[in-house]
N, C-alpha and C positions, 0 to 999 in steps of 0.2 A: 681120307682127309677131305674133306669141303673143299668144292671146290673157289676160288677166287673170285672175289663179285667186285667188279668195278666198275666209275659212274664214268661213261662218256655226256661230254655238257652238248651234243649236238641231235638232234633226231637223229633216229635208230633204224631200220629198214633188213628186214628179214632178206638172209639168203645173198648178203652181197661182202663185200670185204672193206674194212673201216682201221684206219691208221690212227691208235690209239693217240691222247694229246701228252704233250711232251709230259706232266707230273705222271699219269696213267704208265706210259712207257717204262719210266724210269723205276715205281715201282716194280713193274714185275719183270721187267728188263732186269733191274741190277740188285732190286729187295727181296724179291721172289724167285728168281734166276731162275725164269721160266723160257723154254727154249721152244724152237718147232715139234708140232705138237699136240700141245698141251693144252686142257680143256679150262675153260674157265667163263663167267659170266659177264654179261654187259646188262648195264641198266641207264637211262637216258631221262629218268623224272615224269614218265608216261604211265605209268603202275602195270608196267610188264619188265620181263627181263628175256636176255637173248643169249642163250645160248653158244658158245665163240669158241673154236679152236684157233689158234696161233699159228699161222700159216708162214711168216718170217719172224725174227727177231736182228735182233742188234743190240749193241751199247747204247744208243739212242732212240731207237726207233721199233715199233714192235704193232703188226697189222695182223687183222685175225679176221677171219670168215665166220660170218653171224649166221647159226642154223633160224626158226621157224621162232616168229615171238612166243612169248607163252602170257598168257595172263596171269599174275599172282598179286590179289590184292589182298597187302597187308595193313591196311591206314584203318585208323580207328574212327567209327562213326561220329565218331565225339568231335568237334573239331575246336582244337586244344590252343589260344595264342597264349604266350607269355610273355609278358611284359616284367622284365628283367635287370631291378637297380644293379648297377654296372658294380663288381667286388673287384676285388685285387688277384692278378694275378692265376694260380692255377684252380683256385676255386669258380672263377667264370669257366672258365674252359672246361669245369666240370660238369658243369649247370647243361651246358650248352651239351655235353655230348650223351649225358643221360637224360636229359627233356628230349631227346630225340629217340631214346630206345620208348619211352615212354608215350613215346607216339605225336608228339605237338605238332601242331601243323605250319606255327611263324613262331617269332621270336623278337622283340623290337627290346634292345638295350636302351636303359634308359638313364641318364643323369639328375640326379638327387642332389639332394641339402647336403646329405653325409654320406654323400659319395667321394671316395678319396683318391680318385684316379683323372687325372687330367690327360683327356685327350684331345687333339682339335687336330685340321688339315690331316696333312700327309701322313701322321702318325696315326690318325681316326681313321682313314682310307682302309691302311693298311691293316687296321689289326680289325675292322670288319672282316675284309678279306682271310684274314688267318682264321675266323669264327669259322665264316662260312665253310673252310675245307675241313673244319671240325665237326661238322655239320654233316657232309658229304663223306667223310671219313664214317660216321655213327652211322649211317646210312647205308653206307657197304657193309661192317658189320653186324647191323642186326637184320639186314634181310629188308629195309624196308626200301621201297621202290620208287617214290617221292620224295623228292628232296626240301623239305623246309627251309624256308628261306629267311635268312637274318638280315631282319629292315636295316636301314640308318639308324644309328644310336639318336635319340633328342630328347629334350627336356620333359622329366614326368607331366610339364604343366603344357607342354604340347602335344604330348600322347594324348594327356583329357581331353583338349581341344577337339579332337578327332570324334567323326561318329563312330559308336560302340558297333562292334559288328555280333557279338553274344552280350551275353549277361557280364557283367565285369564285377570281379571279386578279388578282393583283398586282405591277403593274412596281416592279421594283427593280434598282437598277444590280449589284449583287452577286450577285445570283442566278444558279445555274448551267444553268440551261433554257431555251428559245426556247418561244417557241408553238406553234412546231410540234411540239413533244414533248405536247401538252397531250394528255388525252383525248379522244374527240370527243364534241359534245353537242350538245343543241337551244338550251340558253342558256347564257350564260355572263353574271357580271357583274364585271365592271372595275372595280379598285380603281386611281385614279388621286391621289399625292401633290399637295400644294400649291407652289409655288414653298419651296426649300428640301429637297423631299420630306419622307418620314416620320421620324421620330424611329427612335432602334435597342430603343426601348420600342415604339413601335406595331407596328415591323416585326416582333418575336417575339408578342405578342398575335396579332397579324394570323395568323400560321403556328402558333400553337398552336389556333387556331379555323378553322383548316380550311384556310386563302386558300394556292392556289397560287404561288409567287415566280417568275416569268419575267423577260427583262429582253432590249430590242432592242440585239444587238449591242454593240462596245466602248463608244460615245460616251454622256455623258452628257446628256440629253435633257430641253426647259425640262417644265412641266407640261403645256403648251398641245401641243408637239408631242409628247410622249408619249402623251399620250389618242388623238391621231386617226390616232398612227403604227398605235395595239397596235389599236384597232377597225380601221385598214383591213388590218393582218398576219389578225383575227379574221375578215373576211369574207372574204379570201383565200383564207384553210384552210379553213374551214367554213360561208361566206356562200357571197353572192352577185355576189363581185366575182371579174372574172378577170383 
């Protein structure tokens, strides 16, 4: 069995002993019922990981002795954001945990025209927060060793605002381009519509500020499967997928 890879959120340091954080604990404390021991992985968002026996446990609390860092760089040269109109429910949360086996490097949610999900304050705070351990969770497991980080959700007409940091591309069923025509680059960022897509207001905004309009083939594609169709077409052509 594979061994356990878990993400400690603080620097890592070979060779010494680290009192896992109370979520960390409680998995393999009470989900894992892992005891003294017992081998298992730390990773810290440094693109290594650390090798760790379980040196006490508890019901709450569970400290392990880190052996010798090891390098394992799994991040894809491509460096992948997605810009993410906000869906309903377990479909984001899909988005979000397979954009990360897929290798993305951020992820900025974003609120739309036909976007049907009303969030704001404390309830916005929070379900950042629940993204992000979705995030961290994909991340334990598929091996990969940085942790992408989920922006502040805001307004698609504030994300434009922003300087592009790649090429910026936009699925659109109408569009006369594939991805394979794109130019090539080191990053690109993904504009991905909400259930409904963009409005024919966003979509000219969208291409008067720069965004390339591609679109996969004839069919009409939900939100969920358009995001991780165009990032795995994106690592095909200029990733790291073959």
């Amino acid at each position: 069995m594979r061994e356990p890879r878990i993400y400690h959120p603080e620097p890592l340091q070979s060779n010494t002993e680290v009192a896992l954080s109370e979520d960390a604990a409680n998995h393999v404390g009470r989900v894992l019922r892992l005891r003294e021991g017992a081998s298992l992985q730390l990773f810290c968002g440094d693109n290594c990981v650390y090798p760790a026996v379980i040196v006490a446990a508890s019901k709450k609390n569970v400290t392990v002795k880190l052996g010798e860092q090891q390098q394992q760089n799994r991040e894809s040269p491509l460096e992948l954001h997605l810009a993410q109109g906000i869906s309903r429910g377990e479909r984001m949360d899909f988005v979000l945990q397979k954009s990360v086996e897929l290798g993305v490097h951020s992820i900025t949610p974003l609120f739309t025209e036909r976007c049907s999900v009303k969030l704001q304050g404390e309830r916005l705070a929070k379900k950042r927060e629940q993204w992000q351990r979705m995030v961290i969770s994909a991340c334990e497991q598929s091996g990969r060793n940085v942790v992408p980080v989920v922006h502040e959700p805001i307004a698609l007409t504030e994300w434009l605002s922003q300087p592009a940091e790649g090429i910026r591309v936009m699925l659109e069923p109408t569009a006369q381009h594939a991805i394979r025509e794109l130019p090539t680059a080191a990053c690109f960022e993904l504009l991905i519509g909400p259930e409904g897509g963009f409005s024919a207001a966003e979509v000219e905004n969208c291409v008067q500020q720069g965004c390339h309009t591609v679109r996969l083939g004839p069919r009409v594609l939900r939100t969920e499967t358009a995001a991780l169709s165009a990032l795995t077409a994106l690592q095909c052509h200029f990733g790291d997928l073959a």
